[in-house]
mmJSON file of the N, C-alpha and C atoms, coordinates in Angstrom:
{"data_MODEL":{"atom_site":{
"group_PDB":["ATOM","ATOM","ATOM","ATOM","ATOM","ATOM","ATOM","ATOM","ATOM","ATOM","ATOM","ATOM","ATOM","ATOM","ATOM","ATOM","ATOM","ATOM","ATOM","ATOM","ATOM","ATOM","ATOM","ATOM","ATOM","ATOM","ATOM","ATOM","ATOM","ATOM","ATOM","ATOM","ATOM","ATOM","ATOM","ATOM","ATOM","ATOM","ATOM","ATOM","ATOM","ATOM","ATOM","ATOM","ATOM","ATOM","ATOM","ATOM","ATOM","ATOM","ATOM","ATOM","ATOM","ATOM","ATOM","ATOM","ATOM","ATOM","ATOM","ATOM","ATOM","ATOM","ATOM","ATOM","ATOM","ATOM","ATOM","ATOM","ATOM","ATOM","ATOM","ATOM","ATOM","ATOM","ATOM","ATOM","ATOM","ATOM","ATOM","ATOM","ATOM","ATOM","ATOM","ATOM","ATOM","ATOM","ATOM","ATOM","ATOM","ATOM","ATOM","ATOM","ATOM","ATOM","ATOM","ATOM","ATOM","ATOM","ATOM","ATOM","ATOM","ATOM","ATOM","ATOM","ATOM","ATOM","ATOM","ATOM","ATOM","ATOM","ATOM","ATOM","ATOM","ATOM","ATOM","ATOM","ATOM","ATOM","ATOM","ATOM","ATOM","ATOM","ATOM","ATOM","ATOM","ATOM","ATOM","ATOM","ATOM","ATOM","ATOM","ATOM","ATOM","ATOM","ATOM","ATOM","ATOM","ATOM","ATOM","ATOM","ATOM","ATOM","ATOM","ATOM","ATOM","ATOM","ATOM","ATOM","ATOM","ATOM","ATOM","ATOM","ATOM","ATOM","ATOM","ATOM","ATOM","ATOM","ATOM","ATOM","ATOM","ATOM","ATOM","ATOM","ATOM","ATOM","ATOM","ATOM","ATOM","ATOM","ATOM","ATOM","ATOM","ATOM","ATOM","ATOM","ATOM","ATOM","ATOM","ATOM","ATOM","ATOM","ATOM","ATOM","ATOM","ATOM","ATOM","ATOM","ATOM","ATOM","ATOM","ATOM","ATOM","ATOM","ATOM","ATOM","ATOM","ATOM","ATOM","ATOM","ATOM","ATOM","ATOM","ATOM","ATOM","ATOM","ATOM","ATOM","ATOM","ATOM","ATOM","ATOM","ATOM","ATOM","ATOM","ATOM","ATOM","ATOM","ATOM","ATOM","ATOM","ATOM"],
"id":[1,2,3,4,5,6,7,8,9,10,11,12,13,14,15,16,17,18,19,20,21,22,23,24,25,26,27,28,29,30,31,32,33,34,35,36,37,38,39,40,41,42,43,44,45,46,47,48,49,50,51,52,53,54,55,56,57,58,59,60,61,62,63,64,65,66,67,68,69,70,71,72,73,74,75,76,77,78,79,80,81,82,83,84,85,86,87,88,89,90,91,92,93,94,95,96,97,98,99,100,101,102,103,104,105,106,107,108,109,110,111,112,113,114,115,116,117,118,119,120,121,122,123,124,125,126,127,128,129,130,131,132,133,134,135,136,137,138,139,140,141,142,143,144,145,146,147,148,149,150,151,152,153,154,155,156,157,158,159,160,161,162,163,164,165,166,167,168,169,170,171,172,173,174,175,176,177,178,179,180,181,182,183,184,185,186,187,188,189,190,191,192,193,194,195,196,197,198,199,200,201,202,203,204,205,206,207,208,209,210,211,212,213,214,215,216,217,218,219,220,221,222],
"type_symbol":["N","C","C","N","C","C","N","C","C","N","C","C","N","C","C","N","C","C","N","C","C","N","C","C","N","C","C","N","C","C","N","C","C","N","C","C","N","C","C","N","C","C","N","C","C","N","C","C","N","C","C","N","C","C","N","C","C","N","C","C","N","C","C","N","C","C","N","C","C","N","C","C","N","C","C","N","C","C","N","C","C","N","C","C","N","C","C","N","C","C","N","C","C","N","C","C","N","C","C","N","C","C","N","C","C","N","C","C","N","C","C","N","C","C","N","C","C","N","C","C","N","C","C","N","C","C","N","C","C","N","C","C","N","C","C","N","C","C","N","C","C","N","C","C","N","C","C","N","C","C","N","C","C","N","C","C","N","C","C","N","C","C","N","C","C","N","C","C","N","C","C","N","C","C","N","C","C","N","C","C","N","C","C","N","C","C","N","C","C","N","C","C","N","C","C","N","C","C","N","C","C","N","C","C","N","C","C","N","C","C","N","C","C","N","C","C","N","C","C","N","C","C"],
"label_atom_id":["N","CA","C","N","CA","C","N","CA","C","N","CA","C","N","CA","C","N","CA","C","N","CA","C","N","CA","C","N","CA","C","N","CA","C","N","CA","C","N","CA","C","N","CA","C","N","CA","C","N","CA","C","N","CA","C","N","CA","C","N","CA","C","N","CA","C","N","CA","C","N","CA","C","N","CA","C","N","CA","C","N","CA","C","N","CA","C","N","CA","C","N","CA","C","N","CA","C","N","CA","C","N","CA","C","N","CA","C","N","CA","C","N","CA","C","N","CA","C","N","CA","C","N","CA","C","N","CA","C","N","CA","C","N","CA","C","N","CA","C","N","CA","C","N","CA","C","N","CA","C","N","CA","C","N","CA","C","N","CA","C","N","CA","C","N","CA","C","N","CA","C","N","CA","C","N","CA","C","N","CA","C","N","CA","C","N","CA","C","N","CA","C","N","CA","C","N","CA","C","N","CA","C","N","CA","C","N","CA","C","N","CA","C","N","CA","C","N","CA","C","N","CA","C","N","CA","C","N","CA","C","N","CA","C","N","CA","C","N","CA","C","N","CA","C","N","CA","C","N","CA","C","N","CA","C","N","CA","C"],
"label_alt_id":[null,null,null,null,null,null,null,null,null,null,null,null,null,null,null,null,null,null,null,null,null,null,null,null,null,null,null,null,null,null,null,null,null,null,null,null,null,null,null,null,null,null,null,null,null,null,null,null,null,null,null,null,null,null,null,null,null,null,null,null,null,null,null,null,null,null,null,null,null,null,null,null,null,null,null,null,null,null,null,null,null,null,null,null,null,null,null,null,null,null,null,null,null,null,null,null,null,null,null,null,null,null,null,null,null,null,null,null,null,null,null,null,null,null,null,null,null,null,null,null,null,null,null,null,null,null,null,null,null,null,null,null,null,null,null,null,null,null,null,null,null,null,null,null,null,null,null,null,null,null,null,null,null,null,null,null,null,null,null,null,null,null,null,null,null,null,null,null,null,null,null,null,null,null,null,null,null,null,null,null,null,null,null,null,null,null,null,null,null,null,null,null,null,null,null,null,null,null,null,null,null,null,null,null,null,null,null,null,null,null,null,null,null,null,null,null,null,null,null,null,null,null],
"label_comp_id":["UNK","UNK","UNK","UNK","UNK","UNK","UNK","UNK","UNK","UNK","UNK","UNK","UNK","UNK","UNK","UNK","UNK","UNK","UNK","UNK","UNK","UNK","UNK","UNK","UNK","UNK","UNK","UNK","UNK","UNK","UNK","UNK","UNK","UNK","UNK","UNK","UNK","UNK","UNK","UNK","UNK","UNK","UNK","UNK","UNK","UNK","UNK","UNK","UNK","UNK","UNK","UNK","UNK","UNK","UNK","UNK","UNK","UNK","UNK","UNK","UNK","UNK","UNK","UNK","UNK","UNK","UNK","UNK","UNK","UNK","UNK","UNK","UNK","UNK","UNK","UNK","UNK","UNK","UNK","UNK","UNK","UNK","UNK","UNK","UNK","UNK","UNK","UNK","UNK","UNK","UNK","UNK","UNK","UNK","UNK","UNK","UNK","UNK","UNK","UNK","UNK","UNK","UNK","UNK","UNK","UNK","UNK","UNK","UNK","UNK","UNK","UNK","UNK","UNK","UNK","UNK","UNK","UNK","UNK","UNK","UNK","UNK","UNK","UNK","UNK","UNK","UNK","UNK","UNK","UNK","UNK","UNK","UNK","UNK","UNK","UNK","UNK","UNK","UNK","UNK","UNK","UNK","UNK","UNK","UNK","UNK","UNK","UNK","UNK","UNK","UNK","UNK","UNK","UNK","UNK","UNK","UNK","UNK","UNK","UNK","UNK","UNK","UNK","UNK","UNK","UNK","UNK","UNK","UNK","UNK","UNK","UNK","UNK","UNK","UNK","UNK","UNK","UNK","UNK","UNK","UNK","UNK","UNK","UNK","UNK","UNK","UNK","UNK","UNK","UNK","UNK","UNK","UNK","UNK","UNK","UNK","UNK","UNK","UNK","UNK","UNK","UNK","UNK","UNK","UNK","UNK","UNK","UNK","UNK","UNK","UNK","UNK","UNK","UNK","UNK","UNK","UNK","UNK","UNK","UNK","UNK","UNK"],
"label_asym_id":["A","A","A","A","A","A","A","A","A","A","A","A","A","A","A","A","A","A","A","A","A","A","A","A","A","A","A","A","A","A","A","A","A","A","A","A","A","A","A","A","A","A","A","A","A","A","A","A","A","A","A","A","A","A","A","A","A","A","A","A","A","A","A","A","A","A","A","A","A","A","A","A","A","A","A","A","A","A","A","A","A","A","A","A","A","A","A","A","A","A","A","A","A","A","A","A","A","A","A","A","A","A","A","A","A","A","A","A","A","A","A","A","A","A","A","A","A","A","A","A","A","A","A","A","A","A","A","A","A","A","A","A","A","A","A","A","A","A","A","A","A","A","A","A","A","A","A","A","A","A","A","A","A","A","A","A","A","A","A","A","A","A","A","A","A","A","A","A","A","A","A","A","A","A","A","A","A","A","A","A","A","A","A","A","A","A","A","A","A","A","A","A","A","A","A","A","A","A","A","A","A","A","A","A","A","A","A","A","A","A","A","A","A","A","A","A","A","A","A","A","A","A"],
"label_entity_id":["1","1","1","1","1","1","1","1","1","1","1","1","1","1","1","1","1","1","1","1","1","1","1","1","1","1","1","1","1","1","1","1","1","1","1","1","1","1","1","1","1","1","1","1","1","1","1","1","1","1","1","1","1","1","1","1","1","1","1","1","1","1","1","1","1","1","1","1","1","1","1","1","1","1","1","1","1","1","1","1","1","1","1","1","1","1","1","1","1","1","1","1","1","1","1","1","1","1","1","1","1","1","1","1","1","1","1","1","1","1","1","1","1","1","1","1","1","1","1","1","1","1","1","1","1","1","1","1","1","1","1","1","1","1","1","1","1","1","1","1","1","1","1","1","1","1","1","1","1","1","1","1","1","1","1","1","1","1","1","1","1","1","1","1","1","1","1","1","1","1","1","1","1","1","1","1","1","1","1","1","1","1","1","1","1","1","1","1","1","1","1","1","1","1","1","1","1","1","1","1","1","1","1","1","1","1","1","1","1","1","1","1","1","1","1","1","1","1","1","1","1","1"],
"label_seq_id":[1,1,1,2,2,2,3,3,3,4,4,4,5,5,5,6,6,6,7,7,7,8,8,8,9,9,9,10,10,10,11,11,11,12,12,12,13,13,13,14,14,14,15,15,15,16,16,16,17,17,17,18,18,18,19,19,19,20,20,20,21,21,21,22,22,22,23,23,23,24,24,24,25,25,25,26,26,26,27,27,27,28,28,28,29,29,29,30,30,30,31,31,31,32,32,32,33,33,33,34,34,34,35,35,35,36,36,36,37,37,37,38,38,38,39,39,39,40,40,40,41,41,41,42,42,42,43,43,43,44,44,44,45,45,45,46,46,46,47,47,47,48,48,48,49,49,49,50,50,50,51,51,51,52,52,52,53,53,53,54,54,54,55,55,55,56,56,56,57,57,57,58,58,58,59,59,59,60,60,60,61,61,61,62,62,62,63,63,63,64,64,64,65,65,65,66,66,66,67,67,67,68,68,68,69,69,69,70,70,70,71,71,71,72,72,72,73,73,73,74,74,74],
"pdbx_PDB_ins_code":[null,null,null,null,null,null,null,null,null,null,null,null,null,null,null,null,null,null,null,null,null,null,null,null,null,null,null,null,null,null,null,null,null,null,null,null,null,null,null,null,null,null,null,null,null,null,null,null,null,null,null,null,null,null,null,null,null,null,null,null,null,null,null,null,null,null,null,null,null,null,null,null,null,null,null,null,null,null,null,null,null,null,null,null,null,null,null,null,null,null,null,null,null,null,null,null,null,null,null,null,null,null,null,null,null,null,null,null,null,null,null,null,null,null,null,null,null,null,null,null,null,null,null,null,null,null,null,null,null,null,null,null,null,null,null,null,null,null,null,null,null,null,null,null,null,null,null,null,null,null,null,null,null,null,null,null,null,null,null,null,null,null,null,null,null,null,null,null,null,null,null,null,null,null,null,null,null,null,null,null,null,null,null,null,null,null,null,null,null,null,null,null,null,null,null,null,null,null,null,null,null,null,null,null,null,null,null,null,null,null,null,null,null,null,null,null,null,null,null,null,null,null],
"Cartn_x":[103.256,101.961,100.948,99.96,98.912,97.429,96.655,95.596,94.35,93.175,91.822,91.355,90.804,89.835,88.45,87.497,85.998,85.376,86.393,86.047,86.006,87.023,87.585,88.881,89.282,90.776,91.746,92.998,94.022,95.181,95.325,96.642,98.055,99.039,100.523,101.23,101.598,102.453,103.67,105.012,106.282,106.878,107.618,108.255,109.501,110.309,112.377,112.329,110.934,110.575,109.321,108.182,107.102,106.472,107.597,106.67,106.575,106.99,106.122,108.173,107.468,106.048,106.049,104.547,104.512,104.163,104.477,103.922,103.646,102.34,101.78,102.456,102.738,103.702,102.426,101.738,100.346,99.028,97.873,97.054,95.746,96.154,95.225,95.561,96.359,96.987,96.268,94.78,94.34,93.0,93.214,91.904,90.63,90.663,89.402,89.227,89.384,89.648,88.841,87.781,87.262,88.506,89.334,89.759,90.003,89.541,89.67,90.454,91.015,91.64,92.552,93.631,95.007,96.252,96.757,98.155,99.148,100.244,101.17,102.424,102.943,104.482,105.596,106.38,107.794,107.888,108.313,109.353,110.028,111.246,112.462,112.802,112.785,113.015,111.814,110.601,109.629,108.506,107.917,106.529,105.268,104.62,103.141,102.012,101.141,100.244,98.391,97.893,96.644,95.464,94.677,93.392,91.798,91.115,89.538,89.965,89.318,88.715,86.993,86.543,84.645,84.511,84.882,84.263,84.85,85.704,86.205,87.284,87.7,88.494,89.687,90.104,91.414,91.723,90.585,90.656,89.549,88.595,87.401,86.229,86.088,85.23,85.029,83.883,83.403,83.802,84.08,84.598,85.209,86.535,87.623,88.935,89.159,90.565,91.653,92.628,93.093,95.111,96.07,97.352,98.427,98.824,100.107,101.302,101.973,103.539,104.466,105.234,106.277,107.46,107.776,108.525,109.731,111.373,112.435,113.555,113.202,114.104,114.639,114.803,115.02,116.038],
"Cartn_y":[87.759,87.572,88.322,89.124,89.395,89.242,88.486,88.087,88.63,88.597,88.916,87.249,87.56,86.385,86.274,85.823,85.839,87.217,87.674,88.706,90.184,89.715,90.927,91.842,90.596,91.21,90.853,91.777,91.548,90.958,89.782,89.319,89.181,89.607,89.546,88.255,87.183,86.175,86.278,86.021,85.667,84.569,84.161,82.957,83.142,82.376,83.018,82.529,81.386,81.111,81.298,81.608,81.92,80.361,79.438,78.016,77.412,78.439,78.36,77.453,76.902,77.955,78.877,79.222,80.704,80.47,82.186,82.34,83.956,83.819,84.998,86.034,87.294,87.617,88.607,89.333,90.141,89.553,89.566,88.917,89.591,90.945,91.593,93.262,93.854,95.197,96.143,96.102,97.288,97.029,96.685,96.446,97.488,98.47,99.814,99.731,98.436,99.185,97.192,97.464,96.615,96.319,95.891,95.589,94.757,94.898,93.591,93.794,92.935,92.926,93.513,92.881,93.721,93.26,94.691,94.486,94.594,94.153,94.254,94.251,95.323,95.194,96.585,96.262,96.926,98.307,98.803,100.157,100.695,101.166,101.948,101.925,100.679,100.676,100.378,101.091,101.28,100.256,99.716,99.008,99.477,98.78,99.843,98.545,98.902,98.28,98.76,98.546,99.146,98.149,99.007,97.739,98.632,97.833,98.194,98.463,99.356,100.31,100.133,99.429,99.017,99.38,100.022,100.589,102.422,102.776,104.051,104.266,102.737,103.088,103.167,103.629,103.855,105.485,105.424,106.675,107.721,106.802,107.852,107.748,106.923,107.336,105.068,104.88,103.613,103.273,102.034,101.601,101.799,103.0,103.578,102.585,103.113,102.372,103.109,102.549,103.118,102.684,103.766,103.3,103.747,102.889,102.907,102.481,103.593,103.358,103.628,102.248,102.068,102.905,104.33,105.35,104.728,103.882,103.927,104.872,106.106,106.04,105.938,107.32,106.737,107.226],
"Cartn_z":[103.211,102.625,103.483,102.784,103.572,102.862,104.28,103.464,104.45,104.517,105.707,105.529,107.05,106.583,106.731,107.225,107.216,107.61,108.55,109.462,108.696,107.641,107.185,107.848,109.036,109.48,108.532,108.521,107.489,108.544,107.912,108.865,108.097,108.323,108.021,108.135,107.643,107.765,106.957,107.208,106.37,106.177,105.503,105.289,104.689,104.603,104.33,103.12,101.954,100.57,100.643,99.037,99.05,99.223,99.141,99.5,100.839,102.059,103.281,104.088,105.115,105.859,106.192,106.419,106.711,108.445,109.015,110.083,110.518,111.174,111.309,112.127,111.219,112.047,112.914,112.801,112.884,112.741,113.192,113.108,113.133,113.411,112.482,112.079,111.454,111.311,111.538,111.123,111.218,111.85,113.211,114.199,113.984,113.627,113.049,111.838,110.955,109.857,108.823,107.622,107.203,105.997,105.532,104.231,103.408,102.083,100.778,99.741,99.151,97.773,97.573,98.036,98.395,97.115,96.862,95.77,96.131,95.949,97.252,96.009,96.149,95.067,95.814,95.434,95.42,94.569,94.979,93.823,94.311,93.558,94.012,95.715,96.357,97.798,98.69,98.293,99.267,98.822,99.462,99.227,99.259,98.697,98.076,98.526,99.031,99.337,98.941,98.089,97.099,97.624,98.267,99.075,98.756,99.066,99.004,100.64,101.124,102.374,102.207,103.23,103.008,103.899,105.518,106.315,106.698,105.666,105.85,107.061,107.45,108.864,108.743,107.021,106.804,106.57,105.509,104.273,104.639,105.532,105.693,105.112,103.885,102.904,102.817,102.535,102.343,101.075,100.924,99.511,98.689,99.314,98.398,98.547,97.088,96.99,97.81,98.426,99.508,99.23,99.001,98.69,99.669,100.446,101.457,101.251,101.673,101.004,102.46,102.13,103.272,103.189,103.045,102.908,103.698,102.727,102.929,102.605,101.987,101.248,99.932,98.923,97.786,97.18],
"occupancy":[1.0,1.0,1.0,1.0,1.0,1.0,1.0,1.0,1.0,1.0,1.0,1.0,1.0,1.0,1.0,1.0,1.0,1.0,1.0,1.0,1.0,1.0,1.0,1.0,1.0,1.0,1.0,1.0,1.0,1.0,1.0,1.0,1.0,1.0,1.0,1.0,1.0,1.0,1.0,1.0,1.0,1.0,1.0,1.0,1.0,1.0,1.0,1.0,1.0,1.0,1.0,1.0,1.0,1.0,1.0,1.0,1.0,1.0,1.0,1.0,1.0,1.0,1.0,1.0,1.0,1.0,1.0,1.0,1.0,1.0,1.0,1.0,1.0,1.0,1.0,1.0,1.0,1.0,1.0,1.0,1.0,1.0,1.0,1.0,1.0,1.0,1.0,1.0,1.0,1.0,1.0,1.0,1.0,1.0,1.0,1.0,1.0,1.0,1.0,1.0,1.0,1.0,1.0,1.0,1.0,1.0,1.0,1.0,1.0,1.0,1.0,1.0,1.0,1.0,1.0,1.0,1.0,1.0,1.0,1.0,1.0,1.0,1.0,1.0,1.0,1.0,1.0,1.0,1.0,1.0,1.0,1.0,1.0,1.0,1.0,1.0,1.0,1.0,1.0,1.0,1.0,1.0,1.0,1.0,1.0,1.0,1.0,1.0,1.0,1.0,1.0,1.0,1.0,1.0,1.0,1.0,1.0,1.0,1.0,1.0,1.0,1.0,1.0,1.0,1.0,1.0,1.0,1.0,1.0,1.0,1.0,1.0,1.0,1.0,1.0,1.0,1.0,1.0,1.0,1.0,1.0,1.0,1.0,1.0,1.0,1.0,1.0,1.0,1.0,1.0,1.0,1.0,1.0,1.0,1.0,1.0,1.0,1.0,1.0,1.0,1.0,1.0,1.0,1.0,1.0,1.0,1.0,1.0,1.0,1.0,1.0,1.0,1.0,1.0,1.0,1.0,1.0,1.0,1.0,1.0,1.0,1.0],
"B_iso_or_equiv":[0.0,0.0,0.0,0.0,0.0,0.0,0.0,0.0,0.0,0.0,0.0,0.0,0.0,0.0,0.0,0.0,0.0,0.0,0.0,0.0,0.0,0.0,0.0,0.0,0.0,0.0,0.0,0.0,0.0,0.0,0.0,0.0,0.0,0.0,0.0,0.0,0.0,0.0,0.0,0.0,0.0,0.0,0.0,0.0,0.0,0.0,0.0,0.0,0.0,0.0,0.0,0.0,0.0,0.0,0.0,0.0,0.0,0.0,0.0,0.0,0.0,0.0,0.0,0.0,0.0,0.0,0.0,0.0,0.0,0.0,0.0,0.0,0.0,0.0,0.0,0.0,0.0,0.0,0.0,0.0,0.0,0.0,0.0,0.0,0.0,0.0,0.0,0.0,0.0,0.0,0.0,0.0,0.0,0.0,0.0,0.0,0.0,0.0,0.0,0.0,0.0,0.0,0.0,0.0,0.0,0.0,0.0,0.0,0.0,0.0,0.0,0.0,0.0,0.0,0.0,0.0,0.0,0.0,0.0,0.0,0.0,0.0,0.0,0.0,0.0,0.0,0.0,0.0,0.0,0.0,0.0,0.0,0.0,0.0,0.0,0.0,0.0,0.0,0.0,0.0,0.0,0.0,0.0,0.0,0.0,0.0,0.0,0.0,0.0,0.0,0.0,0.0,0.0,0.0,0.0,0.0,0.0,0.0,0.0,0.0,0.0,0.0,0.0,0.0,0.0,0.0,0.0,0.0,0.0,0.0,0.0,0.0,0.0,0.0,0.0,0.0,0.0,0.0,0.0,0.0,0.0,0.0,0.0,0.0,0.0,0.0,0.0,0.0,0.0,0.0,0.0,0.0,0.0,0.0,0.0,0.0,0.0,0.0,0.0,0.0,0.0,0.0,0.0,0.0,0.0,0.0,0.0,0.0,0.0,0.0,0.0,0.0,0.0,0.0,0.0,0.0,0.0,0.0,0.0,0.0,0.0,0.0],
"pdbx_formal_charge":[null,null,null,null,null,null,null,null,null,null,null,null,null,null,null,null,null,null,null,null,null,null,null,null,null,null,null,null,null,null,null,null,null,null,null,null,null,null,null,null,null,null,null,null,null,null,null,null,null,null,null,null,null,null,null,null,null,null,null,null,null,null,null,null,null,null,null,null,null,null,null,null,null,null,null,null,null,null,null,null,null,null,null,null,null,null,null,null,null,null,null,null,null,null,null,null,null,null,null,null,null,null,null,null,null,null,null,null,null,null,null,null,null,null,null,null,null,null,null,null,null,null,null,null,null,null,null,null,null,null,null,null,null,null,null,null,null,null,null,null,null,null,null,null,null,null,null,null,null,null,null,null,null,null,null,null,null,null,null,null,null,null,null,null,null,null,null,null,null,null,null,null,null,null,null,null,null,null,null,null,null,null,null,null,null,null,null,null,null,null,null,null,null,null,null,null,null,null,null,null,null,null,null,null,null,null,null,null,null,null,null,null,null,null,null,null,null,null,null,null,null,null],
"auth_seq_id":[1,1,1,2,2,2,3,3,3,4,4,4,5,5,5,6,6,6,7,7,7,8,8,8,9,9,9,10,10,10,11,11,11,12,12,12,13,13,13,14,14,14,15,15,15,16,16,16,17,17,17,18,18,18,19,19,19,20,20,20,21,21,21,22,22,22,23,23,23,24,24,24,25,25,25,26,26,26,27,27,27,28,28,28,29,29,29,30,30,30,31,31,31,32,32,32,33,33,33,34,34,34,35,35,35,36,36,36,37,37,37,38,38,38,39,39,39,40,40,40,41,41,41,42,42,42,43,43,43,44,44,44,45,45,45,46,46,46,47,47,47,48,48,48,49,49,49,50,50,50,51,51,51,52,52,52,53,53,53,54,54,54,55,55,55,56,56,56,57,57,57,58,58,58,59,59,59,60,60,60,61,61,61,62,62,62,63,63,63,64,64,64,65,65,65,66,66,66,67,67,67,68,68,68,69,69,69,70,70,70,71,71,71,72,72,72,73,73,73,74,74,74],
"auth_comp_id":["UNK","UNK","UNK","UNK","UNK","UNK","UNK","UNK","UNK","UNK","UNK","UNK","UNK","UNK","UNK","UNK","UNK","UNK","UNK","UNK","UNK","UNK","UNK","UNK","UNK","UNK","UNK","UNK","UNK","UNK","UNK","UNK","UNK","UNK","UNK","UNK","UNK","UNK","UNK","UNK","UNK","UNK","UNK","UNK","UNK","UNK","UNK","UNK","UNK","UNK","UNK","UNK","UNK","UNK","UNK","UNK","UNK","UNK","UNK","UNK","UNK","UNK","UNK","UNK","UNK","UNK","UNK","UNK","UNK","UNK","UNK","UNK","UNK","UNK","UNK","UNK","UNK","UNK","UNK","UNK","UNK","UNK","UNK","UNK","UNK","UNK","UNK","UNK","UNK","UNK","UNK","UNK","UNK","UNK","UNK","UNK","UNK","UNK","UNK","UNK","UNK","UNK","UNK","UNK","UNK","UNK","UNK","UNK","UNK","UNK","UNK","UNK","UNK","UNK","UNK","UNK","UNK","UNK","UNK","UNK","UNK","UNK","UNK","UNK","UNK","UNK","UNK","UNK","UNK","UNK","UNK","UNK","UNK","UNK","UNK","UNK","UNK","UNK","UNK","UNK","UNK","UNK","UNK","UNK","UNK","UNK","UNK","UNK","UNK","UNK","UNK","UNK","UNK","UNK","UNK","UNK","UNK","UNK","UNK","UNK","UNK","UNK","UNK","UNK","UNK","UNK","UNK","UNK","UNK","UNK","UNK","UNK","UNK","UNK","UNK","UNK","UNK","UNK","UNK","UNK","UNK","UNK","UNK","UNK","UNK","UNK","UNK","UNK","UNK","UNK","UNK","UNK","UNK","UNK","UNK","UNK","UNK","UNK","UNK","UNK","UNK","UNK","UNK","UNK","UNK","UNK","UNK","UNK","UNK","UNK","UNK","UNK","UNK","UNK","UNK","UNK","UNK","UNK","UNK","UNK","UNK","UNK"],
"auth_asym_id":["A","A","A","A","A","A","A","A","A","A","A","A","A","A","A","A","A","A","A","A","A","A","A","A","A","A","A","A","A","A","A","A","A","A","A","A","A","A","A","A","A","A","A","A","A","A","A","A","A","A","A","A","A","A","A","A","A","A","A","A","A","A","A","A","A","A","A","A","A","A","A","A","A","A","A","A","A","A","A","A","A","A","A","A","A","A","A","A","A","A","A","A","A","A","A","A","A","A","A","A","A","A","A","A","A","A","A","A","A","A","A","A","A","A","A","A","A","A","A","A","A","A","A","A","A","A","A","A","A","A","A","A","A","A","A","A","A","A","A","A","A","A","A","A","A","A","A","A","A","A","A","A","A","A","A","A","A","A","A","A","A","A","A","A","A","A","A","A","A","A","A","A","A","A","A","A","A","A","A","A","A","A","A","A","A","A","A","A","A","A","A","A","A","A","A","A","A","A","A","A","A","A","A","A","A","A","A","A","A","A","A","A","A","A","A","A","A","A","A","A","A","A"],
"auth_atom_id":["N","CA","C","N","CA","C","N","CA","C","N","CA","C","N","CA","C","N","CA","C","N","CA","C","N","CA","C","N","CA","C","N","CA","C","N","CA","C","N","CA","C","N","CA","C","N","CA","C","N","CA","C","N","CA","C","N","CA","C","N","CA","C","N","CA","C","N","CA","C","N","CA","C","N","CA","C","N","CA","C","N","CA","C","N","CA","C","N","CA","C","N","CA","C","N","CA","C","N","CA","C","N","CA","C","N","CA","C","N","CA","C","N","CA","C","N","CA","C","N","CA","C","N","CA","C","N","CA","C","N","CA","C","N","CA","C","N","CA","C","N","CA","C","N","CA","C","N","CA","C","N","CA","C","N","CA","C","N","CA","C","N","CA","C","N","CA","C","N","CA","C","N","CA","C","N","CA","C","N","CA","C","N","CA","C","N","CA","C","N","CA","C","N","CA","C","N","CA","C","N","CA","C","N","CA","C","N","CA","C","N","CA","C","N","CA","C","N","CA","C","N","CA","C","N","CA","C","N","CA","C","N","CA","C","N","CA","C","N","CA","C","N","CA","C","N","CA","C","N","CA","C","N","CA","C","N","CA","C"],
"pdbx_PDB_model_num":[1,1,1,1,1,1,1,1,1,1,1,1,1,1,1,1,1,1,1,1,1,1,1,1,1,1,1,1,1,1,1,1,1,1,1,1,1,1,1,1,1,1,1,1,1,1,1,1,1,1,1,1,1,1,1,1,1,1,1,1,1,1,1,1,1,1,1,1,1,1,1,1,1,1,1,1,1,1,1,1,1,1,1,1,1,1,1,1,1,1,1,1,1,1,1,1,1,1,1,1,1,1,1,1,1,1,1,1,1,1,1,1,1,1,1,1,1,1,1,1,1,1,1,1,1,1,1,1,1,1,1,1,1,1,1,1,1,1,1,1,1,1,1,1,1,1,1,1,1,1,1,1,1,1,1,1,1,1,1,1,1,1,1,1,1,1,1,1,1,1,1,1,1,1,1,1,1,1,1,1,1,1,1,1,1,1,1,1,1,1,1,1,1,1,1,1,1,1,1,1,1,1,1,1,1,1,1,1,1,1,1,1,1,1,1,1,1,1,1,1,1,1]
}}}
């Protein structure tokens, strides 16, 4: 699961079912970086992660939609 919280840090938690518990595995991934509203899905192996970027400390640019892909392998 990944969620931000007040701060706008994004923190990482897992769990071995989605009905917990969870525990943080990261607590904040992207220390330079403001982000909201995160999509989080699968394809062909690799994971995709689709977020609002509000301070550019990903993408560069303020308030862009921003898409990271966990390159396994396809």
């Amino acid at each position: 699961m990944v969620y931000r919280d007040e701060k706008l840090q994004v923190i990482l938690a897992e769990a071995t079912t989605y009905k917990g518990p969870y525990t943080i595995v990261n607590d904040n991934l992207w220390p330079d970086a403001k982000l909201e509203d995160f999509y989080i899905f699968k394809s062909q192996g690799n994971y995709h992660i689709i977020l609002e970027g509000n301070m550019g400390g990903v993408c560069g640019h303020e308030r862009w939609l921003v898409h990271l892909v966990n390159y396994r392998g396809v």
